[in-house]
N, C-alpha and C positions, 0 to 999 in steps of 0.2 A: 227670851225668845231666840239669839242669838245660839247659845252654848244647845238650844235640843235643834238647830240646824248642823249645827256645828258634830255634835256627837251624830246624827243622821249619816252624813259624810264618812267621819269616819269607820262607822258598821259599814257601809258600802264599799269603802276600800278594803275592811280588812275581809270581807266576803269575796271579793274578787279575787285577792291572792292565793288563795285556795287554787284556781282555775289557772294561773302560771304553771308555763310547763316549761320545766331544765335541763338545757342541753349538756350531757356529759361532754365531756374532752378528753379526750387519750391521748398521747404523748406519740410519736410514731418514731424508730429506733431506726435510723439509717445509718447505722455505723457498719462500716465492713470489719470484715474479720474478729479477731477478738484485742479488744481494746482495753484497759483500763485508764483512768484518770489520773496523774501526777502532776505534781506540784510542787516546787522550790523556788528559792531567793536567787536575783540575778543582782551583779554589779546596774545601774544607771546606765550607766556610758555603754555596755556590753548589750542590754538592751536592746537601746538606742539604735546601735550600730547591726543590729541582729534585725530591726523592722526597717530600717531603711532597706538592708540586703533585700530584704521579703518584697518590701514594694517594687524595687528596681527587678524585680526578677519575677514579680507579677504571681509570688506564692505565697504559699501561709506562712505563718511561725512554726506551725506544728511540723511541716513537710520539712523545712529547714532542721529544726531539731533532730527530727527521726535520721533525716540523712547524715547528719553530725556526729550521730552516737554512733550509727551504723559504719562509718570512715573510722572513728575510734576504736571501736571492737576489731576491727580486724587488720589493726595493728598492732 
């Protein structure tokens, strides 16, 4: 008696999934300019000393970086 409740239930569930409906999700692209992704090995300590700078100075890593390179190249 159990298992043809039991099996009832389940055709009920899987009849209603049918009737779910799926929200897609898109990614949305706010990067300025054109950008790409990089990636390399840092010292620890060099790190370290690179996210403290970023906190104390209330910026990212990323704007550190960029302005880093930018001071190199044009010397």
């Amino acid at each position: 008696m159990e298992k043809d409740n039991i099996s009832d239930l389940l055709n009920k569930v899987k009849a209603n999934e049918n009737s779910k409906t799926m929200q897609k999700v898109t990614p949305v692209n706010t990067r300025k300019g054109e950008e790409i992704q990089f990636s390399f090995y840092l010292s620890k300590q060099l790190l370290k000393k690179v996210k403290l700078k970023a906190i104390k100075e209330d910026t990212s890593l990323k704007n550190i970086m960029n302005k880093a390179l930018e001071q190199y190249l044009k010397t």
